[in-house]
N, C-alpha and C positions, 0 to 999 in steps of 0.2 A: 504494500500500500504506500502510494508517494502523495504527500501533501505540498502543496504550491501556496507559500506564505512570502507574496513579492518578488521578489529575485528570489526568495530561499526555496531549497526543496527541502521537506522533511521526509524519509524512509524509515517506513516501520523496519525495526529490527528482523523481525521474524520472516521477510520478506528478503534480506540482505543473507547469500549465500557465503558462507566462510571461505578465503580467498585461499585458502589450503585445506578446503575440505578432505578430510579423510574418512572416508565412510566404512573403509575395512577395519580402519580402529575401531568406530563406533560398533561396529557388529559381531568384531570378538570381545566385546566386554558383556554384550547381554547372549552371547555364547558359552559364557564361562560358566563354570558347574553348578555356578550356588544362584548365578540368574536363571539357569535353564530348571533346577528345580523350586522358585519361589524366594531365595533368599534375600542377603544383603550384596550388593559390589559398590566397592566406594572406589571415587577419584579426584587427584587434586582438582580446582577450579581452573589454577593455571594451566594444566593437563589439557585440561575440555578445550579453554579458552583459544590455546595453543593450536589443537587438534584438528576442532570441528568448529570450535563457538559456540557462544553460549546457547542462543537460538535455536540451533539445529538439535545439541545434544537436549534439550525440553523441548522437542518437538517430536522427538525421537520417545524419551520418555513417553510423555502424554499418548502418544500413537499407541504404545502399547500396552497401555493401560494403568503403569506403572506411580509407585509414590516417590516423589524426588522433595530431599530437604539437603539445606544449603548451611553448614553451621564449620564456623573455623578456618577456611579456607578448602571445606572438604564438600564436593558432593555424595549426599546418600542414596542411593536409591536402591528402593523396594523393591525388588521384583514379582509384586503380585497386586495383582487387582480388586485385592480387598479392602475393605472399610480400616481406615485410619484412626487409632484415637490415639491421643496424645493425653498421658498420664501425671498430672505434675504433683 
């Protein structure tokens, strides 16, 4: 999505394809043993950001149904499509 604000353009992020996407990264990480049966797989932010960007690797999440949390510099993600609660 491009917005036209004067001379400026604004680009949804989500729409901005990472200039070194790597998509075989991305797909041996929800490959890995403990994604393919429901677990956890964590990675740096700078990892993703490096790899694929932000964008793509939460677009990638959400596709698959997945819970993704952002704490520390780490991403988390769930690998299952179940209901989320948070315990405090």
């Amino acid at each position: 999505m491009v917005m036209q604000i004067g001379a400026m353009q604004i680009v949804h992020a989500a729409t901005v394809r990472h200039p070194r996407a790597n998509p075989s990264w991305c797909a041996r990480i929800f490959d890995a043993k403990s994604a393919r049966r429901g677990g956890i797989v964590r990675r740096a932010v700078r990892d993703v950001d490096r790899e694929i960007g932000r964008a793509a690797f939460v677009a990638e999440v959400t596709r698959r149904g997945f819970q993704l949390i952002e704490c520390g510099g780490q991403y988390i993600v769930i690998c299952n499509a179940g209901q989320l609660v948070v315990h405090t």
